[in-house]
N, C-alpha and C positions, 0 to 999 in steps of 0.2 A: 504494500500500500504506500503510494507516495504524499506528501503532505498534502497537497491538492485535496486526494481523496480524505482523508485524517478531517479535514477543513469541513467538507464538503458531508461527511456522515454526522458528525458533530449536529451540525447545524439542520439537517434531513431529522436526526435522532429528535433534537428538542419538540420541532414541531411534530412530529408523530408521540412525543409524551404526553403533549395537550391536546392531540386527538383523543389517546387514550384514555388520559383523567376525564376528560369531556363526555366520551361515549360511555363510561361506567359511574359518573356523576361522582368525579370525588373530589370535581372544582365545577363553578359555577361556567356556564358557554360565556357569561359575562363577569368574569370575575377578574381579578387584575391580573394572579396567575396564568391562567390562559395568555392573556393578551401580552403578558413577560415575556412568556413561553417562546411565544411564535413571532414575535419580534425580534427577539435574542436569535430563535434560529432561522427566521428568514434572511437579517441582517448577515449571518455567517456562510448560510449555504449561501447566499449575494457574491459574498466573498469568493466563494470558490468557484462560483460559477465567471465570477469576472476573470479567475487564477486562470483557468481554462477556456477564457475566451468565446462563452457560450451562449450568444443573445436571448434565445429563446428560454432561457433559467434565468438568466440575467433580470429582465423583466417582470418573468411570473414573481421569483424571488422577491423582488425589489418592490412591485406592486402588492403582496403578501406582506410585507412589515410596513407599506404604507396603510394597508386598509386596519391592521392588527393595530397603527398607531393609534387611528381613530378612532378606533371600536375602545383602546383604553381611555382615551382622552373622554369619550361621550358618557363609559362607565365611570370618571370619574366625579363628571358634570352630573349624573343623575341623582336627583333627589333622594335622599334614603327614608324607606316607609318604615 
C-alpha cells in the first residue's frame, strides 16, 4: 500500500463509520458526530484523491465535506426542543 492509498482509506474508513453509527442509530443523521465524521473524511479522501490526480473523487469528495459542512452549521443553528 503506498501512502496515496494509506491517505485515501483513512479518509473512505471515517465516512463509512458514520454511515454505520447512522444506519444502526448510535449517533443522531443530524448530530454533530456525523457531520465530524464525514467532513474529516471527505476533506482526507479530497486529499488523496487530488494525490492521485482524480477529478471525478476530487469533486464528489470535495462536494461531500461541503454539503456535510452545512448540514453541521444548520444543526448547529437549530433550535433545541
Amino acid at each position: 500500500m503506498n501512502p496515496n492509498d494509506i491517505v485515501g482509506t483513512i479518509g473512505v474508513g471515517l465516512i463509512l463509520i458514520a454511515y454505520f453509527l447512522n444506519i444502526f442509530t448510535l449517533t443522531k443523521k443530524d448530530g454533530p458526530l456525523f457531520f465530524i465524521l464525514n467532513i474529516l473524511g471527505g476533506i482526507i479522501a479530497c486529499i488523496a484523491s487530488i494525490l492521485i490526480q482524480f477529478w471525478p473523487f476530487i469533486i464528489l469528495e470535495g462536494t461531500w465535506t461541503l454539503v456535510s459542512i452545512l448540514g453541521l452549521l444548520k444543526s448547529i443553528k437549530k433550535p433545541q426542543a
